[in-house]
C-alpha positions as CSV (number, residue, x, y, z in Angstrom):
1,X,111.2,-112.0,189.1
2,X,112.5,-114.2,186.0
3,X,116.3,-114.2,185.6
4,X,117.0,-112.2,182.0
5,X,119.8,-113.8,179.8
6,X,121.0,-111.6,177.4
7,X,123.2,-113.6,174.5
8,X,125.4,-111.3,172.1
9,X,125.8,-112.8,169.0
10,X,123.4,-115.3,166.9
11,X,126.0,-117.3,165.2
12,X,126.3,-120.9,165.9
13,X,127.7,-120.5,169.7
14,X,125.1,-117.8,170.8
15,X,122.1,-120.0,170.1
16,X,123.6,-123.2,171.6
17,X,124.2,-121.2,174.9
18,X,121.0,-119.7,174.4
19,X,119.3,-123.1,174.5
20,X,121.0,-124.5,177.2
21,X,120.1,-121.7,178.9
22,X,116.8,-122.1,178.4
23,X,117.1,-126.1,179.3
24,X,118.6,-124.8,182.6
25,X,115.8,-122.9,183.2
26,X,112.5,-122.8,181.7
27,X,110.8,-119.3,183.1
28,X,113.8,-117.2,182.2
29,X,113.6,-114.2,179.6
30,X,116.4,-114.9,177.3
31,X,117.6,-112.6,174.3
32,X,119.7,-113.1,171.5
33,X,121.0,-110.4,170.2
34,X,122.3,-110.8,166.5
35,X,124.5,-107.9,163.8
36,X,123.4,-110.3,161.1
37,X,120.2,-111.0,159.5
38,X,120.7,-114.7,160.0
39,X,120.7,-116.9,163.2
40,X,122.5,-120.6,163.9
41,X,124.2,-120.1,160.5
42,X,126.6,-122.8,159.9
43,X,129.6,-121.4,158.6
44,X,131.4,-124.5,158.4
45,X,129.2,-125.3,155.4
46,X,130.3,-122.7,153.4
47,X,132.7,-124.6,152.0
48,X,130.7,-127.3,151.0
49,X,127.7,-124.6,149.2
50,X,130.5,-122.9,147.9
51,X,132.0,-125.9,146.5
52,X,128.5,-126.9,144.8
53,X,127.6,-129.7,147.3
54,X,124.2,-127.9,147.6
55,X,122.7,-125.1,146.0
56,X,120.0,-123.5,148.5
57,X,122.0,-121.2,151.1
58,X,119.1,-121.5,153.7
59,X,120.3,-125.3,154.0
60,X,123.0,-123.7,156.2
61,X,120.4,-122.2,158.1
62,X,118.3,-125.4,158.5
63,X,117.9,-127.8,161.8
64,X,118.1,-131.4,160.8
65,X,114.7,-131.7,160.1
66,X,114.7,-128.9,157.4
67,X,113.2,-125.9,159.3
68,X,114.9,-122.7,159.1
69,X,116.3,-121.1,162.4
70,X,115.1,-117.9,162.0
71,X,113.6,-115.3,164.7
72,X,110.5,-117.2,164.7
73,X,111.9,-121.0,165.2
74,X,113.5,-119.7,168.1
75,X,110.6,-118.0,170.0
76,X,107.9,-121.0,169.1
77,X,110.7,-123.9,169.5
78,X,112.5,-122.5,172.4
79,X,110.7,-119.4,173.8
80,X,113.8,-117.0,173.3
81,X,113.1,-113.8,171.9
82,X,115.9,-112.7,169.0
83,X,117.0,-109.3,168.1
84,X,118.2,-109.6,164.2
85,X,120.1,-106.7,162.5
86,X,121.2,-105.0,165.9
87,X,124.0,-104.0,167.0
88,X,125.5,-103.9,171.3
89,X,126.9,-100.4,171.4
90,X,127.5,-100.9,175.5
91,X,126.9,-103.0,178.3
92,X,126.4,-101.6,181.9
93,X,126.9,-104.5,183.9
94,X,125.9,-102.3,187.0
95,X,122.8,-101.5,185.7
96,X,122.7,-104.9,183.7
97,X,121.3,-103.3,180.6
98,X,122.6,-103.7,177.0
99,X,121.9,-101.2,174.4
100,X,122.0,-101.7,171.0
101,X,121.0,-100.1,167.7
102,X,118.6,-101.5,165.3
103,X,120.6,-101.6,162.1
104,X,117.6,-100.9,159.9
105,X,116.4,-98.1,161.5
106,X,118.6,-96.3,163.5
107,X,116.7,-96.6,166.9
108,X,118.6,-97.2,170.0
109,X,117.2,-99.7,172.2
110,X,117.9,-101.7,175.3
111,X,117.5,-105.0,177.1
């Protein structure tokens, strides 16, 4: 049986535990769970796209080489799985199952 890794929030700290995760071990399910709409946003950029150092949002979204980390980096870069626009409502830790409600349509879910 693979060890699950559930992450709770996609921010900038979720995803860099997420990938170390995944660097620690390769077979493992891991899921990042994310309220937002975007992942690995760098918030300390705001400033700067604010201040009109850059004009194109996404570039706070970017890796280094210019792709977006978005659900879809993450699975074919890293193999993690990403819930966007859902929110953890409860964790039982006994049962080790998180639910959370997709944001856009109201279903409950859990991991």
């Amino acid at each position: 049986m693979n060890t699950r890794i559930v992450v709770i929030g996609g921010s900038a700290a979720g995803p860099k535990a997420a990938s170390k995760a995944r660097r620690m071990d390769e077979n493992a399910e891991i899921t990042i769970i994310q309220k937002a709409s975007d992942l690995s946003m760098a918030s300390c950029g705001y400033p700067y796209y604010i201040g009109g150092f850059f004009d194109d949002r996404d570039q706070l979204l970017c890796s280094p080489a210019g792709v977006v980390r978005d659900s879809k980096f993450f699975w074919n870069a890293k193999k993690i799985e990403t819930k966007v626009r859902c929110e953890v409502q409860s964790i039982d830790r006994k049962k080790k199952i998180v639910n959370y409600i997709n944001l856009d349509n109201g279903k409950i879910n859990n991991s």
